[in-house]
N, C-alpha and C positions, 0 to 999 in steps of 0.2 A: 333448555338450561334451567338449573333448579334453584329457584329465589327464595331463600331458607327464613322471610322475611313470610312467607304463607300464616305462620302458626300465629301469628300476630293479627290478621283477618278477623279471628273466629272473637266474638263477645257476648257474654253471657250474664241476663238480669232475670230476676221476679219482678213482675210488674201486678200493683191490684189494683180494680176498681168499684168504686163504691156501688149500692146498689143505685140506679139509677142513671150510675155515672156513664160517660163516654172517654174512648181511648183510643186519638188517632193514633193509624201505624204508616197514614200514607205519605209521599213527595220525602222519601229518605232516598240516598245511595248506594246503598248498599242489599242484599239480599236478609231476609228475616226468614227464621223459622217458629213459629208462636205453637204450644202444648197448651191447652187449656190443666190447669191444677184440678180448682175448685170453680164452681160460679156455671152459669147459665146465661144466655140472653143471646143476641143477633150480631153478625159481624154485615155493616153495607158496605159491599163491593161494588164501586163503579155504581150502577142501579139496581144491581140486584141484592135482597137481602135474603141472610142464611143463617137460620139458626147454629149456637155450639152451646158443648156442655163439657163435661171433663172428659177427659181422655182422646179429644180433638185437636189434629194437630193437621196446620195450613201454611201455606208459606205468603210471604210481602214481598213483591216486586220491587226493583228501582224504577219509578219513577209514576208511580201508580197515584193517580190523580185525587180519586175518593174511596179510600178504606180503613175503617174503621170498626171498633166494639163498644155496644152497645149492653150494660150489662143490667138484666131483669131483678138477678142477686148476686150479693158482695163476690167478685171473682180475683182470682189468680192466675198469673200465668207465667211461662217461661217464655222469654222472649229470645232467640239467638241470632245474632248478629252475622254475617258471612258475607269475603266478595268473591268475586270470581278465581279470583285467585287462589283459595284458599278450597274450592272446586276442581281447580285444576291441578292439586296436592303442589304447590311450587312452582309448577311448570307454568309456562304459556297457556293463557286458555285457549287459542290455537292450534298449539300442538297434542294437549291431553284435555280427557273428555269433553269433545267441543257438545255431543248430543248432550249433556248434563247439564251445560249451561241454557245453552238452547232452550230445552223442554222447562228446565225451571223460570226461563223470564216467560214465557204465556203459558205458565199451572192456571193461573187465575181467568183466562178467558172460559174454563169448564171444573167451574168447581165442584161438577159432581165426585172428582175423587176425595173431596172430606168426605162424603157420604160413603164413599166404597170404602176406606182407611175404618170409618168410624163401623160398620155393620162386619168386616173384615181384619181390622188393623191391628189383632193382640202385640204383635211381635214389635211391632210401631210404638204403642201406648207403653211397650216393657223397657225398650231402647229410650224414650225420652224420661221414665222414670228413673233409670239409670245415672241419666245425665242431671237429671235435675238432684238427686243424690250427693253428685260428685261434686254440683255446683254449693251445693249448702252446708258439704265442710266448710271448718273455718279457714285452711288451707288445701287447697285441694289436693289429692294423694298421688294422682297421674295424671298428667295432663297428656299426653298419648293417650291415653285408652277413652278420657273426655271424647277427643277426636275423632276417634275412628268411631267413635259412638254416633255421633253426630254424621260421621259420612257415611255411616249404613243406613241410619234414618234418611239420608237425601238419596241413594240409590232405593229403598223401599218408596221414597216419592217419586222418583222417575218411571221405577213402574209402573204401578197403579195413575201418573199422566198420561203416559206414555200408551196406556190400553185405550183411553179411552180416543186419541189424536186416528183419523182415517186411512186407514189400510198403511203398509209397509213399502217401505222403497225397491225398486227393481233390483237383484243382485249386481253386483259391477258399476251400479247408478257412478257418476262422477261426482265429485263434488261441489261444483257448480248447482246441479239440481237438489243437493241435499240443502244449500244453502238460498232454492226458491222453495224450497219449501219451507222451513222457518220463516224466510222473508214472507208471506202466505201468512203464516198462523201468526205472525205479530203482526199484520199489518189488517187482518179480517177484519175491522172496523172500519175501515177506511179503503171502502171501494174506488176513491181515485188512485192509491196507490195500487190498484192488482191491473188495470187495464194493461191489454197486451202494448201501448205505447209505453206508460211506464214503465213496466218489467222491463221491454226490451233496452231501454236505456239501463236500466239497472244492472242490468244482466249481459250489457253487452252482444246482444244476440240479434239476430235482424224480426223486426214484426213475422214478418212469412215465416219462418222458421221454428220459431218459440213453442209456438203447439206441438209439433213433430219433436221437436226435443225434447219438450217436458214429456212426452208420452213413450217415449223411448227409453227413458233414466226410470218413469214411474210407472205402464204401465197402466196410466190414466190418463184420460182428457182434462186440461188445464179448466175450464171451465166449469164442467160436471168436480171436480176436485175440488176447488172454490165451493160450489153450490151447495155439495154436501158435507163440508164442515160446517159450513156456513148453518145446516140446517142440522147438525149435530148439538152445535152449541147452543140453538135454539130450543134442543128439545132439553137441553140440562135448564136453560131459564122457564121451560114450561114446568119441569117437574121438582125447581130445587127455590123457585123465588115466588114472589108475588105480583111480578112485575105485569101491567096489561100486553095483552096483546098488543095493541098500539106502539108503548113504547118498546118492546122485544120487535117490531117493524123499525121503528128509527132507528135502533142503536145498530142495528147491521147493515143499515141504509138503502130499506125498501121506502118505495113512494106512498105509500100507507098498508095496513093492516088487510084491506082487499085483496091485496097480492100477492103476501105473504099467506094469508087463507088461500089460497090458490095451487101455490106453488107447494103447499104444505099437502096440499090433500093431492096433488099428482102424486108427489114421490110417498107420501108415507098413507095416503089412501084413507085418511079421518083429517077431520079440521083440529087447529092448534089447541080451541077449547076444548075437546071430544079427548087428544091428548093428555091434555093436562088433568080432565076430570079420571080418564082411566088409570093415569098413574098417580095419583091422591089416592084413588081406592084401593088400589095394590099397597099401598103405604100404609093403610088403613091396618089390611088386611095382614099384614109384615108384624105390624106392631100389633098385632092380638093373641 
């Protein structure tokens, strides 16, 4: 049913901040979409911190603990306001694009896609200049065409999330399994909630059974699927943050840093430092 109350969702500011200054954008309601204008300096996400500059565009979760900008010089930005609603053009977010919702509340658990948007993203950087055009009349001209602007920039971010999230669903998958797999990538923090005890209450499904299932709809082992997002998203904090070793061990809720060097050099065959130092130097070598 179409809730003609959507177009009301969408809001739209410039926000600046001094050089020096700080600009939280966390513990809001609703979904954000932020363009950098002008200005340089770091945005800290959760623990990790990430450089931006102009023509960088990230989205803000509801309910995202610590995220913030950090600005080196005087900056600008478009800030856009959006709920789910207004995702689901009207509809139920239930009934229309439920993967849009989905993939936009944990964008932020792998923010390497600023970085692919930013080395890739003209057509991204052209769409929010657009908007921000339309936003700086002094009455705006169309507020349709605002919109659809705005929802092509969030289909160009579900892409580029969406590439980077592990392997694709089995054809036919049910959607039960489509929805342990979201419950998975927002809950990857929080190793008590993936135990196959938990799941199966979650999921209504018996302990014995849960594996055979999930591998049935995906194609994968519940386990090994856990392990390597898990070490997917590790490898965007090795090559997009500063963060130690150590703490990239706690936040995904390894017993220390010896066994995350462990299980790092099994599956990807170099240690986490050896990682991070190879891809610095590929960055290096990017920017020459």
């Amino acid at each position: 049913m179409m809730n003609e109350n959507y177009k009301d969702c969408l809001q739209f500011e410039v926000q600046a901040v001094a050089e020096g200054g700080r600009m939280c954008l966390h513990k809001q309601m609703t979904f954000a979409l932020v363009y950098i204008i002008e200005g340089r300096g770091s945005h800290q996400l959760e623990q990790a911190s990430l450089s931006f500059e102009p023509g960088d565009l990230f989205m803000v979760t509801p309910g995202e603990e610590v995220h913030y900008l950090r600005a080196a010089t005087p900056t600008r930005f478009l800030k856009i306001r959006f709920t789910c609603l207004f995702v689901s053009r009207g509809k139920s977010p239930e009934s229309a694009m439920p993967e849009l919702v989905h993939i936009l509340y944990y964008a932020n658990q792998n923010p390497c896609y600023i970085t692919h948007l930013r080395e890739n993203g003209i057509l991204g950087r052209q769409l929010a200049e657009y908007v921000l055009k339309e936003v700086e009349l002094p009455k705006a001209a169309n507020r349709d065409y605002t919109e659809q602007l705005v929802y092509l920039i969030l289909l160009l971010l579900q892409k580029e999330i969406k590439s980077l999230l592990p392997g694709d669903i089995a054809l036919g998958a049910e959607q039960r399994a489509v929805n342990m797999l979201h419950y998975i990538h927002l809950n990857i923090f929080d190793p008590k909630k993936l135990t196959i005890r938990e799941m199966s209450k979650k999921f209504f499904i018996s302990p014995a059974y849960l594996g055979k299932y999930f591998k049935s709809n995906t194609n994968k082992n519940l386990h090994e699927y856990i392990l390597f997002y898990k070490l997917r998203l590790i490898e965007s904090r090795l090559k997009d943050s500063d963060m130690r070793i150590s703490e990239i061990a706690d936040e995904f809720g390894f017993s220390d840093k010896s066994y995350l060097n462990k299980l790092f050099v099994k599956y990807k065959g170099i240690s986490p430092l050896q990682y991070r130092n190879n891809a610095k130097a590929l960055q290096v070598v990017a920017r020459a």
